[in-house]
C-alpha positions as CSV (number, residue, x, y, z in Angstrom):
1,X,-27.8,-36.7,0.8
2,X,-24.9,-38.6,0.4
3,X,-23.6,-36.6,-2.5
4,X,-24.2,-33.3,-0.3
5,X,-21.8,-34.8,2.3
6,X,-19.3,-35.5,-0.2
7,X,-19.3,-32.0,-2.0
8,X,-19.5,-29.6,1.4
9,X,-17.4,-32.0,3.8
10,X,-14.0,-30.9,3.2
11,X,-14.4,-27.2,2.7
12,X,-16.6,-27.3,6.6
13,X,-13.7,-28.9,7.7
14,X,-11.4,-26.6,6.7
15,X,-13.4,-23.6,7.5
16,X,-14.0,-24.8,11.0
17,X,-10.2,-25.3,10.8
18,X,-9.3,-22.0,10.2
19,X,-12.2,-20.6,13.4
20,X,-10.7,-22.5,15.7
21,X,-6.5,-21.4,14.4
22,X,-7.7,-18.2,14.2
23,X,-9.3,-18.3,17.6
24,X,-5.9,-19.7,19.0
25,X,-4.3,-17.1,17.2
26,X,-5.6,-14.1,18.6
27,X,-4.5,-15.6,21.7
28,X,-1.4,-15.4,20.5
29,X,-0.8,-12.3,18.9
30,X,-3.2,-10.1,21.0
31,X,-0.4,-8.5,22.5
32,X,1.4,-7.6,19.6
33,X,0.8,-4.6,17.0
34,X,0.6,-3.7,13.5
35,X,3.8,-1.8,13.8
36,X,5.5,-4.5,15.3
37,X,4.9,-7.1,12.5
38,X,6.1,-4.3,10.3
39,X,9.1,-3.6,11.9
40,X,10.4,-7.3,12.2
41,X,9.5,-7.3,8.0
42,X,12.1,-4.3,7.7
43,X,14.6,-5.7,9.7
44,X,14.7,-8.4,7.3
45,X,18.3,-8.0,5.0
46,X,18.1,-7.9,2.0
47,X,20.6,-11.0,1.4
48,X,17.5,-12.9,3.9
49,X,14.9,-12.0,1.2
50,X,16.8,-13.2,-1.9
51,X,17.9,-16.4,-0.1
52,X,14.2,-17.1,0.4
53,X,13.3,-16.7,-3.1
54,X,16.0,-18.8,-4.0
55,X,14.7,-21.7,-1.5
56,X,11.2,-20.8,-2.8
57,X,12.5,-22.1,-6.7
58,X,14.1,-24.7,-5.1
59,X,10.9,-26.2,-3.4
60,X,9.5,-25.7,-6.6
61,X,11.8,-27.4,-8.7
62,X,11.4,-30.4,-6.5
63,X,7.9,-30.3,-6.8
64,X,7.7,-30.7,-10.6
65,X,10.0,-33.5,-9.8
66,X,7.6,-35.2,-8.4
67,X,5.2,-34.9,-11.2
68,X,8.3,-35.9,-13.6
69,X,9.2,-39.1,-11.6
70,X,5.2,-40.6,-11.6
71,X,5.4,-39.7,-15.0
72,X,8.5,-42.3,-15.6
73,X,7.3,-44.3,-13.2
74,X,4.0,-44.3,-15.8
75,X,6.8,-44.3,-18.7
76,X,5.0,-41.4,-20.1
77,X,7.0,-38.8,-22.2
78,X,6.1,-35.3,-22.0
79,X,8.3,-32.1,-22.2
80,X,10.2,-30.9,-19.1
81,X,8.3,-27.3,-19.6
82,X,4.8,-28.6,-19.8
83,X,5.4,-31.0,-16.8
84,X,7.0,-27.9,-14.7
85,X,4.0,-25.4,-15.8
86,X,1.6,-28.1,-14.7
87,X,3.2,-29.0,-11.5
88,X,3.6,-25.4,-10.4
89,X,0.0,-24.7,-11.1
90,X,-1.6,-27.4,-9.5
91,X,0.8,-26.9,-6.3
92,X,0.5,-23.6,-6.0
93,X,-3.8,-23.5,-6.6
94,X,-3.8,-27.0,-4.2
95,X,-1.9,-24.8,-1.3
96,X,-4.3,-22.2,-1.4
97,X,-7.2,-23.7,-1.5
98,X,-6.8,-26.7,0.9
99,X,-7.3,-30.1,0.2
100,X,-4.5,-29.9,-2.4
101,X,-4.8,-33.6,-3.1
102,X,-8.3,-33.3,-4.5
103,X,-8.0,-29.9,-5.5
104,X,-4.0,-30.8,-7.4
105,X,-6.2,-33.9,-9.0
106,X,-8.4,-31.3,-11.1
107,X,-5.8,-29.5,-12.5
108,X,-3.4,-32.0,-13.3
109,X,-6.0,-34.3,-15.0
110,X,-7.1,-30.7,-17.1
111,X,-3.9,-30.8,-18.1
112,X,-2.5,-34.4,-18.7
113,X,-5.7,-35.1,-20.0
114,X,-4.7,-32.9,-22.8
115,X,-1.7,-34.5,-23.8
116,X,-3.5,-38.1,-23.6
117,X,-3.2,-39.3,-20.1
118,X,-6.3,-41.2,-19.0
119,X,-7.9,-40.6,-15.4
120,X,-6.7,-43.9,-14.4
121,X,-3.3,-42.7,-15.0
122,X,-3.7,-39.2,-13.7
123,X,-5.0,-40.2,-10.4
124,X,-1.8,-42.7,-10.2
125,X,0.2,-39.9,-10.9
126,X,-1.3,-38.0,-8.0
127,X,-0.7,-40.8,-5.8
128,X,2.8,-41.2,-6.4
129,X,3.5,-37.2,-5.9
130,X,1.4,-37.6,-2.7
131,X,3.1,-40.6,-1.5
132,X,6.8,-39.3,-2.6
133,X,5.5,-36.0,-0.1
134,X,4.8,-38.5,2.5
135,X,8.2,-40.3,2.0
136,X,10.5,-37.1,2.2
137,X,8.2,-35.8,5.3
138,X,8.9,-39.6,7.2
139,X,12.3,-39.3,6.3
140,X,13.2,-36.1,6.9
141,X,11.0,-36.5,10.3
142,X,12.7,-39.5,11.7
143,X,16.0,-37.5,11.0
144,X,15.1,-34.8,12.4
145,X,14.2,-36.6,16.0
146,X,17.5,-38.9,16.2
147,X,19.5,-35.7,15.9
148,X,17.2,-33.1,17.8
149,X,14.7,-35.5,20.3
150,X,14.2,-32.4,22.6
151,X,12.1,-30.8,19.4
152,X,9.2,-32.7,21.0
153,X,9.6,-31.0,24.4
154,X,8.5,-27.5,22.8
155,X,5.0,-29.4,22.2
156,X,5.2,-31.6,24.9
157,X,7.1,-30.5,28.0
158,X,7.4,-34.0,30.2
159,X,7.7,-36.4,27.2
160,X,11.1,-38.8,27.7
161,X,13.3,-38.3,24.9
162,X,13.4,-42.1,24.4
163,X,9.5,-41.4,22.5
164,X,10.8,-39.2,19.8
165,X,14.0,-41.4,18.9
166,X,11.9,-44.9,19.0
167,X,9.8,-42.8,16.5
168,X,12.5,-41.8,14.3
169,X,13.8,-44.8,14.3
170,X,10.7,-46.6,13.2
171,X,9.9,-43.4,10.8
172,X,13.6,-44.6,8.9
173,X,12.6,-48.3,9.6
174,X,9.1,-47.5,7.5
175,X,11.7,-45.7,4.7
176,X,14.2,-48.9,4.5
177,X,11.3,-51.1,4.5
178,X,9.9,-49.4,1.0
179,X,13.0,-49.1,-0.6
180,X,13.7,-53.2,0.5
181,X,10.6,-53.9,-1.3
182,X,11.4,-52.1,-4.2
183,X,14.7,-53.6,-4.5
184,X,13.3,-57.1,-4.3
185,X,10.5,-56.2,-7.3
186,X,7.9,-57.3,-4.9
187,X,4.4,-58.5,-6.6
188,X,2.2,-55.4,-7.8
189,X,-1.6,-55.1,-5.9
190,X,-4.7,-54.7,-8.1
191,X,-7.6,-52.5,-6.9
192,X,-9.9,-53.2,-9.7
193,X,-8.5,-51.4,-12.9
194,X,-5.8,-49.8,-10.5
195,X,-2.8,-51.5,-10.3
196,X,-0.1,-50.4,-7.3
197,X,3.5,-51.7,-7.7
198,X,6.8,-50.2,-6.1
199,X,8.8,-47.9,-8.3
200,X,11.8,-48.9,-10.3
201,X,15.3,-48.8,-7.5
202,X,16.4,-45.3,-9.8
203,X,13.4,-44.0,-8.9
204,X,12.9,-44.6,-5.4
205,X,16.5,-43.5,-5.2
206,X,15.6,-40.0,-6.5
207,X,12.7,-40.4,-4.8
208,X,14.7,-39.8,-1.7
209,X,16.2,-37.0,-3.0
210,X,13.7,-34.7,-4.5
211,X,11.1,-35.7,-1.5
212,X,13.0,-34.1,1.4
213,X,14.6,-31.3,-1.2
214,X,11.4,-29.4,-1.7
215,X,11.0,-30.0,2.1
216,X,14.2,-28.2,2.8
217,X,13.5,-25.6,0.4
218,X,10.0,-24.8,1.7
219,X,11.3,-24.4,5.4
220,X,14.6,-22.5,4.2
221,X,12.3,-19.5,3.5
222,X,10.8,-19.3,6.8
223,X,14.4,-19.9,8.5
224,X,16.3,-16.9,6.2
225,X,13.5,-14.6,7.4
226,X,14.2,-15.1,10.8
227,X,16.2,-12.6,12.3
228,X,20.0,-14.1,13.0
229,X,20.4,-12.8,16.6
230,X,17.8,-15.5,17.6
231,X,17.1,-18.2,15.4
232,X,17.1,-21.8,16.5
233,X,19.0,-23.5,13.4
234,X,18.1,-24.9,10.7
235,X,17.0,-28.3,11.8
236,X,14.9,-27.3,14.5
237,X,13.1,-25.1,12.1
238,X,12.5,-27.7,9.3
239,X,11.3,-30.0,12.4
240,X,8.4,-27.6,13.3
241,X,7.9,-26.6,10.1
242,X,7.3,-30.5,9.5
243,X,4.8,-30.5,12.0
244,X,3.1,-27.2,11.4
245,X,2.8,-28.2,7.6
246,X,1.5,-32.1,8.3
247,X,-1.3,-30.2,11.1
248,X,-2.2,-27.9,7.7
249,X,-2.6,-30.6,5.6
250,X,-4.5,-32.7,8.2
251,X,-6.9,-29.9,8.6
252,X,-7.4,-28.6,5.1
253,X,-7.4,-25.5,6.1
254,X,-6.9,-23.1,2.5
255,X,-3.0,-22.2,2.7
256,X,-2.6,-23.7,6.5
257,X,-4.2,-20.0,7.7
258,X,-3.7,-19.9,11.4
259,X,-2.4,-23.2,11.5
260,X,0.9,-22.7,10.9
261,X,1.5,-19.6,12.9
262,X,0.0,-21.2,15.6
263,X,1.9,-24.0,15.6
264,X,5.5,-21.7,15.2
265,X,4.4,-19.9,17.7
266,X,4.2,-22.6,20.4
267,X,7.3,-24.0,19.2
268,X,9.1,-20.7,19.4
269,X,8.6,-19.2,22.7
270,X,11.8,-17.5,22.9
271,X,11.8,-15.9,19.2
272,X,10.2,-12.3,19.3
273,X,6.4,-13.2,18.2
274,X,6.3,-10.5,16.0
275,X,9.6,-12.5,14.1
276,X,7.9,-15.0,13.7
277,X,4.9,-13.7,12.0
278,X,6.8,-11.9,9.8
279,X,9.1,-14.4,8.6
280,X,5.6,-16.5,8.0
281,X,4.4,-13.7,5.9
282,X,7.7,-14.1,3.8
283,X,6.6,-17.5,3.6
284,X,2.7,-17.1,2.3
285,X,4.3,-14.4,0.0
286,X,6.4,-16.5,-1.6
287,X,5.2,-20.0,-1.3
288,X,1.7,-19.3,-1.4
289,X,0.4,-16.0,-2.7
290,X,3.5,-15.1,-5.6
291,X,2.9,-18.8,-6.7
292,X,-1.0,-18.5,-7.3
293,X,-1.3,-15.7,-8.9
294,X,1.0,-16.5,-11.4
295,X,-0.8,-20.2,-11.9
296,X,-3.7,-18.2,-12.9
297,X,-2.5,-16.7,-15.3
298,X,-1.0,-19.7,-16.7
299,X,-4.4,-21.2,-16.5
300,X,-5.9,-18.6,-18.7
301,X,-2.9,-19.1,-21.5
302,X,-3.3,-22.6,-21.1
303,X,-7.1,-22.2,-21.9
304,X,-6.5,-19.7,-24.4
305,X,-4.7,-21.9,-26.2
306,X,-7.5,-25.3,-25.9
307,X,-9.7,-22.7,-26.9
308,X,-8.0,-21.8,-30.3
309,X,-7.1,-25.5,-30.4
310,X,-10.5,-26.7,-30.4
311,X,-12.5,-24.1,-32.6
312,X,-9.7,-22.9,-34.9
313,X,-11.1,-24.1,-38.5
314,X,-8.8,-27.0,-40.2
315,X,-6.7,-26.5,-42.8
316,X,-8.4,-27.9,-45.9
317,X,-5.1,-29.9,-47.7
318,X,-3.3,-28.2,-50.6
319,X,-4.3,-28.5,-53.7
320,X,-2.6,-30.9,-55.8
């Protein structure tokens, strides 16, 4: 029984997820048509569209900088392409299917596995590209309130604005506090054969860096899609699409469906509706859908190739 629970609970979760998002969504949209949406994806320049492919390689760059960092932080040398193939792949099958942690974990241990990581090491690895998410979303959250505290008020109307800068400030207090214990070398913790201890100070420092860059990039695509004439800025759109992307994790809904637009939606009351949903369906083209289908194919040439590996007869020596 128990082992039923653990093998149907996420994906319930994020089916029940995406009812209830879609459920607010036709709320949301049932006042606007086909045409509409297709409209707002025309009036989209052509400058918008290669600005958001451009963020969309950015994002992705930083997110096989994550996988390159754990791997120093392991002091593990493999090649720059393999580690970019294998980051892109399990990002962009993780995003789709929900539960990208778990569903990252397989792929990266298929494929650091093959090059003689153990799964000790892989599921460190995942940890740290999980944790250096979390850092850049804190950081770039607790920024994002001590410059723009009314962001909260599109969520929640009579909050004081005092809430949302006390939580950036403690958001960048949690930051300094982590880089303060790496720059003292504090003791490691051991979790039976795991062993957790802070990062290197060059590493946290990039770190830093790389966590709120594929942050930026990701929410770059959905603000160049937006039309000019009524986009909020920059900084209020990579603070909702903070929250809108946290809310899709939290729920494990496959891609975010529903839950994103839902949330955009809310937050962007005075942005044409129809705007919005297009620019979002820049985004799931690019981030999401463009991403997976060429991991799969990767997947196939990277099982092609274990294949041959594997059952491709030996060489018998020369002869002497």
């Amino acid at each position: 029984m128990m082992k039923l629970n653990k093998d149907y609970l996420w994906p319930i979760v994020g089916l029940a997820a995406v009812v209830f998002s879609a459920w607010l969504l036709y709320h949301q949209l049932r006042d606007i048509s086909l045409d509409d949406i297709l409209d707002s994806l025309y009036a989209i320049p052509l400058s918008g569209w290669a600005l958001a492919a451009l963020a969309t390689l950015v994002a992705y760059a930083a997110l096989a900088g994550y996988d390159r960092l754990a791997l120093i932080h392991l002091r593990k040398r493999i090649s720059w392409g393999f580690i970019t193939a294998a980051s892109f792949t399990a990002y962009a099958i993780g995003h789709n299917i929900g539960a990208s942690v778990f569903s990252g974990a397989v792929v990266r241990y298929r494929a650091y596995s093959s090059k003689g990581l153990s799964a000790t090491e892989v599921g460190v690895l995942v940890a740290f590209c999980s944790f250096t998410f979390a850092l850049g979303s804190i950081l770039l959250g607790g920024v994002v309130l001590l410059i723009e505290p009314a962001l909260v008020n599109r969520f929640f109307e009579d909050l004081p604005l005092w809430v949302p800068i006390l939580c950036g400030l403690l958001m960048l207090g949690l930051v300094a506090l982590y880089v303060i214990g790496s720059s003292l070398k504090l003791k490691s913790l051991r979790f039976r054969k795991v062993k957790l201890q802070y990062p290197r100070m060059p590493i946290v420092l990039r770190q830093l860096i790389i966590g709120p860059l594929e942050l930026i990039g990701a929410a770059a695509i959905i603000y160049f899609a937006l039309p000019e004439a009524s986009n909020p800025g920059f900084l209020l759109v990579l603070g909702i699409f903070l929250a809108s992307f946290s809310a899709a994790l939290v729920s494990h809904a496959p891609g975010g469906l529903g839950v994103l637009e839902v949330v955009f939606l809310i937050a962007l009351p005075d942005v044409n509706p129809a705007d919005v949903i297009a620019a979002l369906l820049v985004f799931r083209l690019f981030y999401l859908l463009i991403p997976l289908a060429i991991s799969l194919v990767m997947v196939l040439f990277f099982e092609h190739d274990q294949w041959l590996r594997r059952w491709q007869p030996k060489r018998p020596p020369p002869e002497q």
